[in-house]
Backbone as CSV, one residue per row, in Angstrom:
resi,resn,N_x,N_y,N_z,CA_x,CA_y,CA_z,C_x,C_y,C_z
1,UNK,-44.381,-13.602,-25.335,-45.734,-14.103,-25.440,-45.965,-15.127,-24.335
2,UNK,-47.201,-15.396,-23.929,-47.481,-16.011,-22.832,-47.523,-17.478,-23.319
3,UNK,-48.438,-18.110,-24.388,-48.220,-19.418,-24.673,-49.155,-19.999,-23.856
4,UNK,-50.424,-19.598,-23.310,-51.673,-19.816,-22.798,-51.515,-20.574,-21.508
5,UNK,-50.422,-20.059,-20.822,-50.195,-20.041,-19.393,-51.447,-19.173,-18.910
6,UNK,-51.510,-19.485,-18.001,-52.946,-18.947,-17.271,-52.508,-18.169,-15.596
7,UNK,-53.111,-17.025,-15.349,-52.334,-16.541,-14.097,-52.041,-16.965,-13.108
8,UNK,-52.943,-18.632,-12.953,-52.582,-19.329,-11.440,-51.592,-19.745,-11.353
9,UNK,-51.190,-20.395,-13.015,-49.731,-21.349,-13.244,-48.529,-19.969,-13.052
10,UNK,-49.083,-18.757,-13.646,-47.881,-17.830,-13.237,-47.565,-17.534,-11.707
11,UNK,-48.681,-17.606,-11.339,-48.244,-17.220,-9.717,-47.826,-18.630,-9.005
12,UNK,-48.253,-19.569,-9.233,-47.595,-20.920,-8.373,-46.160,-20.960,-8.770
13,UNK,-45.685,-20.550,-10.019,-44.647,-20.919,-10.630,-43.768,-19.769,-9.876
14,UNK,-43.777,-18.795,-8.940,-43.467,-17.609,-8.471,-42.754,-18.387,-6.677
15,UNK,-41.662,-19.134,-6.998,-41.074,-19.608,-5.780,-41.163,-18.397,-4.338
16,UNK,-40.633,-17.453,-4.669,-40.572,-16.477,-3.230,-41.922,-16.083,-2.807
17,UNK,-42.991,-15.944,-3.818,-43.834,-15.574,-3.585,-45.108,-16.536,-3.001
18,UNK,-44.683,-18.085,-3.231,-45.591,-19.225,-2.528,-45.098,-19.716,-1.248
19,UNK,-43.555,-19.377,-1.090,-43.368,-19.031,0.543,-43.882,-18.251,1.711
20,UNK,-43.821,-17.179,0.772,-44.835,-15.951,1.910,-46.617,-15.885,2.156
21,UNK,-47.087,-16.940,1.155,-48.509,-17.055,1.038,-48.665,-18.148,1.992
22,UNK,-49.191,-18.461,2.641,-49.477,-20.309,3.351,-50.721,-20.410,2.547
23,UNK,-51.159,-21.417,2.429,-52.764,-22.762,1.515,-52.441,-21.908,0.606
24,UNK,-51.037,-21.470,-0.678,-51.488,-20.836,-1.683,-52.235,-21.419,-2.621
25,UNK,-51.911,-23.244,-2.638,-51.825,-24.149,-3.425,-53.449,-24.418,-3.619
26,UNK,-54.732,-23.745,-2.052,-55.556,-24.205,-2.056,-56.698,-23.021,-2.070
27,UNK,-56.209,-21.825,-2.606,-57.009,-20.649,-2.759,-57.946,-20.742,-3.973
28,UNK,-58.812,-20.446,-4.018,-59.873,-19.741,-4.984,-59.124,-19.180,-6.418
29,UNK,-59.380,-19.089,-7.343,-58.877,-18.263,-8.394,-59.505,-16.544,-7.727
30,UNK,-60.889,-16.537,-6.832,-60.834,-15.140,-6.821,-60.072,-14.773,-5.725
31,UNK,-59.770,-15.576,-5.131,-58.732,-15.172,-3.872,-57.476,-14.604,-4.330
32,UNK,-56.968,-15.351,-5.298,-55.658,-15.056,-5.529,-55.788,-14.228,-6.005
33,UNK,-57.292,-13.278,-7.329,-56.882,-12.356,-7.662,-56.848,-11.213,-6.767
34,UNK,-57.967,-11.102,-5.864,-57.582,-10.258,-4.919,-56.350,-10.123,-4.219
35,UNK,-55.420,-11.025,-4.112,-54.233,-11.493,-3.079,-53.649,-10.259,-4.273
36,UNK,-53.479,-10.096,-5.278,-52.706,-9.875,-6.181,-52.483,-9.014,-7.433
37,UNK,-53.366,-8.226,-7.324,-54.106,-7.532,-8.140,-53.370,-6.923,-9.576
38,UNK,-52.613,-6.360,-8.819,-51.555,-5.828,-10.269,-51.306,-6.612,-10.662
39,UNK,-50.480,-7.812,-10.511,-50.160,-8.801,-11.415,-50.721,-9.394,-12.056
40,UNK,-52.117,-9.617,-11.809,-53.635,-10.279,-12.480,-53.612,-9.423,-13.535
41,UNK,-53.832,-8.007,-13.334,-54.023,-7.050,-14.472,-52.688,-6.755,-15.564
42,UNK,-51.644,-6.694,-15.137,-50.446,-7.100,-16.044,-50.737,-8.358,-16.755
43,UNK,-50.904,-9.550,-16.101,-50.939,-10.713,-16.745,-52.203,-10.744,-17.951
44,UNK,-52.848,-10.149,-17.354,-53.937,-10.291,-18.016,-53.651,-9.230,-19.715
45,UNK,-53.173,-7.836,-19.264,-53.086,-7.160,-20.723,-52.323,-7.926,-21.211
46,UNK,-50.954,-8.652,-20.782,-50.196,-9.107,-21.714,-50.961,-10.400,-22.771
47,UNK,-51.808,-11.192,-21.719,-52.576,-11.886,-22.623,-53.346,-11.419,-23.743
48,UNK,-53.816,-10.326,-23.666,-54.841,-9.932,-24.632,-54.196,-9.426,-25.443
49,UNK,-53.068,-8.705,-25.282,-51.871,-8.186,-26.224,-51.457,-9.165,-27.288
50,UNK,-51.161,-9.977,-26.413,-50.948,-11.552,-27.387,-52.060,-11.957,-28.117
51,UNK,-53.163,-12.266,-27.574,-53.905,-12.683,-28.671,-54.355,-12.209,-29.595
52,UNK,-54.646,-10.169,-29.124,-54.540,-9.657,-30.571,-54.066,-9.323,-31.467
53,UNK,-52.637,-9.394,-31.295,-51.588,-9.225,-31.895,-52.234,-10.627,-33.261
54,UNK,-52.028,-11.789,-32.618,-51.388,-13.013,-33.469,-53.017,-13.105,-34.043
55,UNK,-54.308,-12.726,-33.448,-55.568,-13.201,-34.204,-56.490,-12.042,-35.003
56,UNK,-55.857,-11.032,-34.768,-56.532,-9.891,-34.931,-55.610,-9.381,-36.021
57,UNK,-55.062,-8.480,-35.421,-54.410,-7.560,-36.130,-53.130,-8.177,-36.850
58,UNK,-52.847,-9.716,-37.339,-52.090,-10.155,-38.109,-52.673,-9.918,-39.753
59,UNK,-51.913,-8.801,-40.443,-52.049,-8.384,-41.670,-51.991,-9.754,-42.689
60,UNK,-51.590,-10.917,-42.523,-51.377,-11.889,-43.372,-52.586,-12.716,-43.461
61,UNK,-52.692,-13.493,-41.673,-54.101,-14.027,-41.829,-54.865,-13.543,-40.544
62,UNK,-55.054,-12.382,-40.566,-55.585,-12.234,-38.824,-57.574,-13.001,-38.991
63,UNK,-58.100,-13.270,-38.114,-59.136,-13.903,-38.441,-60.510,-12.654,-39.050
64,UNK,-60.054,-11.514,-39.013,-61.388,-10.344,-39.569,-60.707,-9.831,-41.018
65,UNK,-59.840,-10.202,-41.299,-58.902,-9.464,-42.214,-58.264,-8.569,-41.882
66,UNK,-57.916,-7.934,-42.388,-57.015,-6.301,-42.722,-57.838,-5.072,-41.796
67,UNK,-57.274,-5.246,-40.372,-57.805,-4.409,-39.406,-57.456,-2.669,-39.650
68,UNK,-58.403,-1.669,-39.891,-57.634,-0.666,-40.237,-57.615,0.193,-38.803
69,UNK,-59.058,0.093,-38.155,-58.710,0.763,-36.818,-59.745,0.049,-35.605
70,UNK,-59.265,0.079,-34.359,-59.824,-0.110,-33.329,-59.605,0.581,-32.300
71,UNK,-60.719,0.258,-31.833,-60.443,0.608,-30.037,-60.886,-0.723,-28.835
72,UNK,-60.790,-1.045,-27.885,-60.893,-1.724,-27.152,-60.873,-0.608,-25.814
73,UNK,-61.304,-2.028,-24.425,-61.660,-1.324,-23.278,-61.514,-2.402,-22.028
74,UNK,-60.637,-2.531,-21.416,-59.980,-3.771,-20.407,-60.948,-3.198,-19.333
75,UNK,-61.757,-3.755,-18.788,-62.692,-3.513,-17.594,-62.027,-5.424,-16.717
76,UNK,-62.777,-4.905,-15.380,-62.586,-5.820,-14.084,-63.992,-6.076,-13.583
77,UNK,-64.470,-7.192,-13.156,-65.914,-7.683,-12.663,-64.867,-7.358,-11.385
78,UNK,-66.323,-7.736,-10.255,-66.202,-7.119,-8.614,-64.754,-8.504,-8.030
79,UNK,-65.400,-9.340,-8.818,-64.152,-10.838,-8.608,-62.854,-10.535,-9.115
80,UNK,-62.375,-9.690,-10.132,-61.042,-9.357,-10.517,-60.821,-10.421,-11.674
81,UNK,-62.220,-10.554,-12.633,-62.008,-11.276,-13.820,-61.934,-10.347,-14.916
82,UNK,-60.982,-10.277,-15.854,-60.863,-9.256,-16.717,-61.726,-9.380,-17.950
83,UNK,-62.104,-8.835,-18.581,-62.587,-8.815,-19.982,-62.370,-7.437,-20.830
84,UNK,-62.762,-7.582,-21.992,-62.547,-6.264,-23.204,-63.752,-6.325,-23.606
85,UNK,-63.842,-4.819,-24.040,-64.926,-4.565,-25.003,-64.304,-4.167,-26.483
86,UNK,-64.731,-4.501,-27.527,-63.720,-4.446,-28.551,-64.502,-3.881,-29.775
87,UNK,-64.265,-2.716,-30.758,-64.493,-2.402,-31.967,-63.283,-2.344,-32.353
88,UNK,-64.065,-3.091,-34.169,-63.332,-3.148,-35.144,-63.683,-1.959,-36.211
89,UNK,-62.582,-1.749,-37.343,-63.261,-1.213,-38.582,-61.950,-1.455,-39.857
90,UNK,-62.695,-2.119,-40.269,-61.916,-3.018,-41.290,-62.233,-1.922,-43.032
């Protein structure tokens, strides 16, 4: 689980990879996602994985109750900001 690390702190935290960048320290959040793309989008499902796991679809206390089925839909704006589209059916 990620623990609401956010993708900039993952990529600064990425020693080999802030060597080969120069001003990584002083890029844009959309810079870097462009710099980076797959990893934005990895980082990113794993986040949403996580949060629906622990807020959603937790059978004990998830926040909708007792999820019986969904679907969702991971889309990208032109900037490389992720979002979902999400049905429930409880």
């Amino acid at each position: 689980m990620l623990h609401g690390r956010t993708v900039f702190q993952t990529i600064h935290q990425l020693p080999e990879r802030n060597r080969d960048v120069p001003g990584v320290d002083r890029m844009t959040a959309s810079e870097l996602c462009a710099m980076d793309a797959v990893n934005v989008s990895i980082h990113f499902q794993k986040k949403w994985h996580s949060i629906f796991n622990w807020l959603i679809c937790n059978k004990d206390n998830g926040i909708f109750g007792e999820v019986e089925d969904f679907f969702y839909r991971i889309e990208y704006q032109a900037r490389g900001a992720g979002h979902t589209h999400t049905h429930y059916c409880g």
